[in-house]
N, C-alpha and C positions, 0 to 999 in steps of 0.2 A: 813386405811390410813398408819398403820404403814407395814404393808405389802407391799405395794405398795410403797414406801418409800426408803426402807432396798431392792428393787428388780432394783428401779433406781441407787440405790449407788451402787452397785455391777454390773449395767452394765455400769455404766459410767468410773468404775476401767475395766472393761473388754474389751472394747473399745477401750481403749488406745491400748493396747499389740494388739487387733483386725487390729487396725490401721498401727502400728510401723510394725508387720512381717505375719500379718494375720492370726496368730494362737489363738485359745484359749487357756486357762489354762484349763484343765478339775476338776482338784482336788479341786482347789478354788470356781467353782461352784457345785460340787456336795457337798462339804462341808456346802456350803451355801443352797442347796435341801433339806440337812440334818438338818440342824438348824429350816431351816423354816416347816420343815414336824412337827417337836419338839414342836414348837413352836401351830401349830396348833390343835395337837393332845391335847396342855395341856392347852391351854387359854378358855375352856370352865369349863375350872374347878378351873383355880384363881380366891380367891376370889374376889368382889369386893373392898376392902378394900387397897389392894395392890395399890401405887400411882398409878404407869403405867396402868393398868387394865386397866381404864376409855380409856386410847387412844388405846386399841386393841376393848376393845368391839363393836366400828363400823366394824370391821372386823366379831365379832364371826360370828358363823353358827346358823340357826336357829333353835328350838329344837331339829325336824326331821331329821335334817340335820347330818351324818356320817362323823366326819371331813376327815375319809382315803378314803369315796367316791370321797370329794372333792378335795382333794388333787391329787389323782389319774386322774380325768378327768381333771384336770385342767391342767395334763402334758399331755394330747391328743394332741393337735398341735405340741409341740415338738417331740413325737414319732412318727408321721404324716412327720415331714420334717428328723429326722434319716433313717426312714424306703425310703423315695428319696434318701436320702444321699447314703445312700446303696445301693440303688437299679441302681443310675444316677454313681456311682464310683466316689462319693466324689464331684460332680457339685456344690452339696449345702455342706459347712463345717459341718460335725460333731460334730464341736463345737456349731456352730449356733443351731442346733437339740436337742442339751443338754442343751444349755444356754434358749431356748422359753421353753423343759420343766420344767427346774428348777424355772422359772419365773411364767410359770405356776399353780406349786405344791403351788407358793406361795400365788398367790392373784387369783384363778379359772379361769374356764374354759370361760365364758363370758367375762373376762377384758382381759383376755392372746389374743383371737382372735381379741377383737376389736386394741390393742395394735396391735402385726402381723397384720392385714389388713390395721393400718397406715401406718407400718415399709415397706410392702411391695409396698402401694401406692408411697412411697417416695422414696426409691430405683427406682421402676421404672422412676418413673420422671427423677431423677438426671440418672440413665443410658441413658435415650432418650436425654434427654439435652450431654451426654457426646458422645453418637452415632452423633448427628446432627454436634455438635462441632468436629467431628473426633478427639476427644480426647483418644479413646479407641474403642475398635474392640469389636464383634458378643462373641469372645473367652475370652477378660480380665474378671476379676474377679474384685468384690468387697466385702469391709469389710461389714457384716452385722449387729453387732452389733453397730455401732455407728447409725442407720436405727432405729433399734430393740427401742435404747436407746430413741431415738427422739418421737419414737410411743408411749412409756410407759410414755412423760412427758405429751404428747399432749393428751393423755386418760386425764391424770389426772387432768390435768387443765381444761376440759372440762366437767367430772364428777363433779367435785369442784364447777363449775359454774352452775351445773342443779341443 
């Protein structure tokens, strides 16, 4: 929970600026890649004892579990949409590519896709609704993190209830 937590408050700060000029900040999220990579590598090893502990251990990994395996495949999606990025000349933001992996790194490979497959169910909607309403053309662009943000609360609240 607390992963997934600390990954909507960072996109809902990222969003904004996604918003206002359609840029991301790169350093603020890789900064936040790097906390949370930190963070994963060392919470299998605080002890119980520690207040906070109790609200990560729903997160820990399970014995077997390599937290740099998980960490790593859980930014798959995001090098997934960089590797477009590059490939389309920038179609999809670079930023966006950085921001699903760093979202990723933080709470796996399983929550990061279902998350992206809301974000992207939802963009598309609101672009069909904006094509029909001739609000915007085949060529505009849209912010994708405020999409991205929506998908990661609608995971949540929906894991919460199962």
């Amino acid at each position: 929970m607390f992963f997934r937590i600390a990954v909507i408050l960072m996109l809902i700060l990222l969003s904004v600026s996604d918003l206002k000029s359609h840029t991301i900040p790169v350093l603020p999220v890789l900064v936040f890649a790097a906390v949370m990579a930190v963070v994963h590598l060392t919470v299998r090893y605080i002890p119980s004892s520690i207040p906070f502990a109790e609200s990560l251990s729903a997160d820990r990994l399970s014995a077997g579990d390599l937290p740099a395996v998980r960490i790593f495949t859980g930014m798959l999606p995001g090098l997934f949409l960089l590797a477009v990025s590059l490939a389309s000349r920038s179609s999809i933001g670079t930023g966006d590519g950085i921001a699903v992996a760093a979202c990723g790194a933080a709470i796996g490979l399983s929550s990061e896709l279902a998350s992206l497959t809301v974000a992207l169910v939802l963009c598309c909607v609101y672009s069909i609704v904006l094509l029909i309403r001739k609000k915007a053309g085949r060529k505009d662009t849209l912010p994708f993190l405020p999409f991205l943000t929506a998908g990661h609360i609608l995971v949540l609240i929906t894991e919460a209830r199962i």
